[in-house]
Structure formats: structure tokens, C-alpha cells
N, C-alpha and C positions, 0 to 999 in steps of 0.2 A: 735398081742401081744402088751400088754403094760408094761412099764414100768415105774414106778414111786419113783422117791426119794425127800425125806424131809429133809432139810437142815435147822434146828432152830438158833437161831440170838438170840440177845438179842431183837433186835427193830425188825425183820421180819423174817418170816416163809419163804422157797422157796423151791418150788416144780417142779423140774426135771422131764420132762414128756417126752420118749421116747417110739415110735413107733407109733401104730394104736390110736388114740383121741375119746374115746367113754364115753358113759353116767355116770358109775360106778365111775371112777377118782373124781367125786365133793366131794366125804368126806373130800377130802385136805382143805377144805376151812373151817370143823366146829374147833373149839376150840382155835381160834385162837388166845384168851385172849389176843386183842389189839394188837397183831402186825399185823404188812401189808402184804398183800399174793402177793407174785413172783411167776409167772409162765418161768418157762425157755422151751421152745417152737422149742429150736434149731433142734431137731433127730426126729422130729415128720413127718412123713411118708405120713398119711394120715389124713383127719378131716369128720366123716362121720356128717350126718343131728343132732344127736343129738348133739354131739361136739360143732359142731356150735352154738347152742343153749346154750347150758352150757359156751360157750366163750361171746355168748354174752350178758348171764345173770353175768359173772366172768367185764365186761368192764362197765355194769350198775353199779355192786356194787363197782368198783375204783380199783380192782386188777392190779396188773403190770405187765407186760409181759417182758420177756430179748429174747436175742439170737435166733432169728426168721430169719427166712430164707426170701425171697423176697414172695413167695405166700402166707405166715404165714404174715408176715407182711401187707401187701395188704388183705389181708382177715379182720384182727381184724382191719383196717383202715375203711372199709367198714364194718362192724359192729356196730364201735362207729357211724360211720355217721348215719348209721340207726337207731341204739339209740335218737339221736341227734333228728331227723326227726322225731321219737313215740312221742319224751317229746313235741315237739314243738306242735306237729298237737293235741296232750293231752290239752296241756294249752289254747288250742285257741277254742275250741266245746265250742259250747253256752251253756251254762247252761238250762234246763227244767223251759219252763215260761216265757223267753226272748219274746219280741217285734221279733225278726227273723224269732221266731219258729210257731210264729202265723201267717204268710204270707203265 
């Protein structure tokens, strides 16, 4: 079971996420007419394969996370690192045509 509350701001959106972490929950992130999306992360239970996904596509696009428990936190640590390590090993492929590519 999940549970989800929307807590509007002037300057940010924050979304309250308790129990089970599944795929459905990313509607929280459209409409967000400029303000910054909070994820509070604290009652969350479990994070199945999609979750994860969706957490780590939420840490690509600059989302915030609160109130995380130690493997919650340890988890999106190891996400952004993984992030990190995509953009890197992205910006460094040689380009088609390169002197490299012809050896």
C-alpha cells in the first residue's frame, strides 16, 4: 500500500510518500509550475526495481529528498553516484569519425 500527500508552498511542492515505492506515484512531479519537488522518504517500507528507477530518474532531474531513514538515504547516495558515473562515461565516447575509431 501506498500512500501519498501533497503539501503546496509558495516556492515548493512536497510530497509525502508512505509505505510500498512503486511506479504509479511519479504524477507528483507534473505541474509543477516552477516550484521545487520535496520528496519526504521517511515511512517508506520498501523500494521495489521500478521505485528505484523512478528515484533515480527524480535525482537526475534535481528533486529533493527529506526525512530518510539510513538505507533510504544510502540508496539515493548510490543512485546520484550512479548518475554521476552515466553523465561522465556520456561525455567522454568518442564521437563517430574520431582518429580512435579507426584503429
Amino acid at each position: 500500500m501506498l500512500k501519498i500527500s501533497v503539501i503546496d508552498s509558495r516556492t515548493q511542492r512536497s510530497v509525502v510518500i508512505e509505505g510500498t515505492l512503486i511506479e504509479p506515484w511519479q504524477a507528483a512531479k507534473t505541474d509543477l509550475q516552477g516550484r521545487k519537488l520535496v520528496l519526504d522518504l521517511k515511512n517508506v517500507t520498501r523500494i521495489d526495481d521500478e521505485g528505484e528507477r523512478a528515484l533515480s530518474e527524480l535525482v537526475q532531474e534535481g528533486a529533493s529528498f527529506s526525512s530518510c531513514g539510513v538505507l533510504t538515504k544510502y540508496l539515493l547516495q548510490q543512485l546520484a553516484r550512479r548518475n554521476k558515473q552515466s553523465a561522465r562515461a556520456a561525455s567522454i565516447m568518442t564521437p563517430p569519425g574520431t582518429d580512435r575509431e579507426k584503429k
